[in-house]
C-alpha positions, 0 to 999 in steps of 0.5 A: 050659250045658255046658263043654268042652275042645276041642283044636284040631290043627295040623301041629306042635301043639296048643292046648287052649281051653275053650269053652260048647257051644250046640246050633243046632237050626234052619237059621235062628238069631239068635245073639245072642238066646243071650245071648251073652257077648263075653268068651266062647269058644262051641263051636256043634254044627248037629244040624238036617239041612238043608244050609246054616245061616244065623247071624245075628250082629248085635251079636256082634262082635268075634268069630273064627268057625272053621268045621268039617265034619261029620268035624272037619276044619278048613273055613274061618275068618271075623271079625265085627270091625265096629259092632255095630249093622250087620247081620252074618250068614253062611251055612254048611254047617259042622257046629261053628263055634267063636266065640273072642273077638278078644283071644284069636284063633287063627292058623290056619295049619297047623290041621287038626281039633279034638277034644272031650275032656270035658265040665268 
C-alpha cells in the first residue's frame, strides 16, 4: 500500500494528514474486505468509469468519510458512527473519499479542496 500526504484546504488554512491510498476499481466495493485498519487515515481514488460508486462499509465505524470530486473540490461529507454489525452503505459519485478515524475527525467548515503532495 502507497502513504501519501494530502493537504486539505480551507479558506483560511491548511491542514496536512497522512493517508494510505487505496484504488476502487468496481462500481460496487465491500470496503471492509480491504482490511481495513480503524486506527487508520485512507485516501480512496474511483478509477472505474461508471457514474455512481456504491461502498459497503459494515463493520468500518467509527469513521469521518469526506467526499470530493473529480477536479478535488470538496462535495460533501458523511459519519459511519453506529454498531458495527448493521449494515451501512453509501452511494457516491465522489471521484476520492477520504476515510479519517472519528478521534481524529476534521471540522469541515470553510474546506475547499485537497492536494496530493507526495507519495512517503
Amino acid at each position: 500500500m502507497n502513504n501519501y500526504s494530502i493537504t486539505l484546504k480551507f479558506e483560511n488554512e491548511a491542514q496536512t494528514i497522512y493517508a494510505i491510498a487505496l484504488s476502487k476499481n468496481h462500481s460496487t466495493t465491500v470496503v471492509r474486505n480491504n482490511e481495513i485498519d480503524l486506527e487508520q487515515t485512507y485516501f480512496i481514488s474511483v478509477v472505474h468509469t461508471e457514474l455512481n460508486s456504491f461502498l459497503d462499509l459494515t463493520g468500518i465505524t467509527p469513521f469521518q468519510l469526506i467526499f470530493f470530486d473529480s477536479n478535488l473540490n470538496f462535495a460533501g461529507a458523511s459519519f459511519s458512527t453506529g454498531n458495527p454489525n448493521h449494515l451501512f452503505t453509501i452511494q457516491t459519485t465522489a471521484k476520492f473519499i477520504l476515510l479519517i478515524p472519528f478521534r481524529e475527525k476534521k471540522k469541515l467548515n470553510g474546506l475547499e479542496r485537497f492536494y496530493i503532495n507526495n507519495r512517503i
